[in-house]
VOBA-1610 file (N, C-alpha, C; in pm, whole numbers, padded with zeros to 5 digits, always signed):
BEGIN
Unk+09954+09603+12115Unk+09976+09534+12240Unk+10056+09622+12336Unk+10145+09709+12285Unk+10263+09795+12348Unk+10181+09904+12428Unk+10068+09929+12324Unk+09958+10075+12402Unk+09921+10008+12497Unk+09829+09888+12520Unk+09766+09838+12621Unk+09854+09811+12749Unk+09960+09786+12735Unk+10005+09752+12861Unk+10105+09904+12895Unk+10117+09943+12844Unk+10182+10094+12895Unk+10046+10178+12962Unk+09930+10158+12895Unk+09821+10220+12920Unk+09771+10152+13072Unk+09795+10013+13096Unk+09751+09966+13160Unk+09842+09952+13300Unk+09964+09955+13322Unk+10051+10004+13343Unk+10014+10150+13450Unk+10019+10220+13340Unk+10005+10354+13444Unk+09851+10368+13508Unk+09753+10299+13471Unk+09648+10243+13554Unk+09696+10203+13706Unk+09759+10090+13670Unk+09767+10019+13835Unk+09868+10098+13891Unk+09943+10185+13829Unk+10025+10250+13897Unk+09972+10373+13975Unk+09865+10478+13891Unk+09803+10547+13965Unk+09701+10535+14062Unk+09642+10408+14037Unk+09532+10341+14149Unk+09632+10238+14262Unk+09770+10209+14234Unk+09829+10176+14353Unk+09916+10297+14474Unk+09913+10437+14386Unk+09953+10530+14495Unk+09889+10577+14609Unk+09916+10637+14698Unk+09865+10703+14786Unk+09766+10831+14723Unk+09627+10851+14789Unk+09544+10947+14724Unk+09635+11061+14805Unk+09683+11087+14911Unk+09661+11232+14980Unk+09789+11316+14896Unk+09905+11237+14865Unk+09992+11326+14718Unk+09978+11245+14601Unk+09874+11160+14584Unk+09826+11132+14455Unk+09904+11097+14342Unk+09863+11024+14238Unk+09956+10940+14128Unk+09999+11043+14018Unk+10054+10959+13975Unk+10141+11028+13825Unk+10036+11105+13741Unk+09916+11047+13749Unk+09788+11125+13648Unk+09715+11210+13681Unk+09707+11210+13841Unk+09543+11310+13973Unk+09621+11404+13975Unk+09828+11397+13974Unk+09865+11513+14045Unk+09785+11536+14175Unk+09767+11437+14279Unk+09731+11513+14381Unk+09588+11531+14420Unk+09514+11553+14300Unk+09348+11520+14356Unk+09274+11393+14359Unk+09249+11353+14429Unk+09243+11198+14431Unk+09049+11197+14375Unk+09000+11294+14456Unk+08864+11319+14482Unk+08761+11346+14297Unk+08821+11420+14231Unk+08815+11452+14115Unk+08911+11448+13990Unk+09003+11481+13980Unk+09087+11384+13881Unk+09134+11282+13842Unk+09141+11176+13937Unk+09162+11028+13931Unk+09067+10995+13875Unk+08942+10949+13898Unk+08887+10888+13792Unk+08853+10934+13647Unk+08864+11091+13609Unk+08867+11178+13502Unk+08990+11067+13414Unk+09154+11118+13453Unk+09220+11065+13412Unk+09283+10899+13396Unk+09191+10806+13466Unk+09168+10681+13442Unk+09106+10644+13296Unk+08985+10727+13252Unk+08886+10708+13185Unk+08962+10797+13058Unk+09026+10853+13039Unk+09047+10951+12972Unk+09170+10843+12895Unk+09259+10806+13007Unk+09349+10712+12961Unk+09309+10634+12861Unk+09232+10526+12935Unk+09185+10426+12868Unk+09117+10426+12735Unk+09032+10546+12719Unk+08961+10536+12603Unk+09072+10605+12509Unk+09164+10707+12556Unk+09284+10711+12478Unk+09335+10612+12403Unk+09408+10538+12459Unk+09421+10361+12433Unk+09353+10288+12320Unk+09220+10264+12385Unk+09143+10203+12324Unk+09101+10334+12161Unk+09111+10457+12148Unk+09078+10516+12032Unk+09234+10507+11943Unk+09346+10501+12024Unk+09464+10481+11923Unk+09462+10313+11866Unk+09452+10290+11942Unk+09447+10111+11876Unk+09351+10079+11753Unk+09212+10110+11790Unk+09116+10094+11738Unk+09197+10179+11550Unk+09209+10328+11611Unk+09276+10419+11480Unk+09393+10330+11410Unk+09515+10294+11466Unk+09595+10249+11389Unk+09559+10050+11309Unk+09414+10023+11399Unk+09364+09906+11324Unk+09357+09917+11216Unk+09258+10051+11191Unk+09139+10094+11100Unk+09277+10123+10990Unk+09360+10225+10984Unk+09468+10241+10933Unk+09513+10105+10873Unk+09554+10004+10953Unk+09673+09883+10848Unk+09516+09825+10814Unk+09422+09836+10830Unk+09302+09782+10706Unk+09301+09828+10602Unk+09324+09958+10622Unk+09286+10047+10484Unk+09383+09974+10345Unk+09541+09994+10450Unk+09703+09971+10342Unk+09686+09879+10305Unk+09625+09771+10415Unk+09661+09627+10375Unk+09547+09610+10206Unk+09419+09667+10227Unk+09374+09670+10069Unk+09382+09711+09952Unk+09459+09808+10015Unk+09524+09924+09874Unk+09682+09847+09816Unk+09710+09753+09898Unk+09808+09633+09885Unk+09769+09497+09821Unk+09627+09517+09878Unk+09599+09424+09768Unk+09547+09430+09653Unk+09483+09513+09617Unk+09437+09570+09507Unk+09569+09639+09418Unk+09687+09647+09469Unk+09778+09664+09384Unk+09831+09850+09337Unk+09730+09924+09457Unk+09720+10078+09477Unk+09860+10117+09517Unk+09912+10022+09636Unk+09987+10052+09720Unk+10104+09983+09729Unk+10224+09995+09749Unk+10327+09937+09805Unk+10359+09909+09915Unk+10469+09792+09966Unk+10506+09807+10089Unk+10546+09954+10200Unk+10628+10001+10135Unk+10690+10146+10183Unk+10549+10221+10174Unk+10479+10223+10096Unk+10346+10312+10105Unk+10277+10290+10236Unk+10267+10196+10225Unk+10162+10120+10349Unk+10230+10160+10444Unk+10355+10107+10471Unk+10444+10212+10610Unk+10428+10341+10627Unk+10443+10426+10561Unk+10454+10574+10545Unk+10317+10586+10630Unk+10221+10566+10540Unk+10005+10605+10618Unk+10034+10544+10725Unk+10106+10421+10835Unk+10074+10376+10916Unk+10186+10459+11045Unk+10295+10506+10963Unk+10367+10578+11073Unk+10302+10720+11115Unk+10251+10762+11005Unk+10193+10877+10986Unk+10118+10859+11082Unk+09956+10774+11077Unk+09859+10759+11126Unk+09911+10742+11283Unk+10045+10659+11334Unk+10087+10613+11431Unk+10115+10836+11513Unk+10167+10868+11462Unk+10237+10971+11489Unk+10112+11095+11538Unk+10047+11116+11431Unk+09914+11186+11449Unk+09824+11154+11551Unk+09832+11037+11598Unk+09740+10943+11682Unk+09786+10998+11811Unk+09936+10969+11876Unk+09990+11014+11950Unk+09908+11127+11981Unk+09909+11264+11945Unk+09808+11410+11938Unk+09686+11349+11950Unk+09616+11298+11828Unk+09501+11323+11853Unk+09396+11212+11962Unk+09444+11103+11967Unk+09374+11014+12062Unk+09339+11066+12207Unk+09474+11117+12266Unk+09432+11193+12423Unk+09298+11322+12405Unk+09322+11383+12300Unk+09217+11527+12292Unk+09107+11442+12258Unk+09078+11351+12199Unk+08971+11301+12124Unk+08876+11248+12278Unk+08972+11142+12359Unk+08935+11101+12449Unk+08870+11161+12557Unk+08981+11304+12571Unk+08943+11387+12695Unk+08815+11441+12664Unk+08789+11473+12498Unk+08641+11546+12476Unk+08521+11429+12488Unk+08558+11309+12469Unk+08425+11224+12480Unk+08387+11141+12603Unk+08511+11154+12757Unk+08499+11110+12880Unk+08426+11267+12968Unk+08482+11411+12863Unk+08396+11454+12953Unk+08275+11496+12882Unk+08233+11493+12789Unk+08100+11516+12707Unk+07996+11386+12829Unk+08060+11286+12779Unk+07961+11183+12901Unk+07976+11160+13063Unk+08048+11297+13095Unk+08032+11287+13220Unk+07949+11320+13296
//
């Protein structure tokens, strides 16, 4: 919930600045980076969320099946939380501009 509205957040914040010195994300190009880094955001967002879902699915069965512990299950989910951070923006930036 914390990603979405921080994510969402600097959305209305960069689509409520002025284009000609541009938001926190265009730096300034309103014409070509703004919508790059709108899209880039978002699916950021939406690939960390989705990742740290997929993540407390995994713990939560290896918890139930009796694989895993509490502290275990934390550890893969901070981990996964931490790694995500890195890899969600690169992941994003390669698949907003692959379909651009």
């Amino acid at each position: 919930m914390a990603v979405a509205v921080v994510a969402g957040g600097s959305v209305v914040v960069e689509l409520s600045s002025a284009c000609p010195p541009g938001g926190p994300l265009a730096f300034g190009s309103c014409a070509t980076i703004r919508p790059l880094a709108i899209a880039v955001l978002a699916v950021a967002a939406a690939v960390y969320v989705v990742g740290l879902s997929a993540v407390l699915a995994w713990t939560s069965g290896l918890r139930r099946r009796g694989l895993a512990d509490v502290r275990a299950a934390r550890d893969w989910y901070l981990l996964a939380a931490l790694l995500g951070l890195l890899i969600a923006p690169l992941l994003a930036f390669t698949l907003v501009s692959a379909l651009r």
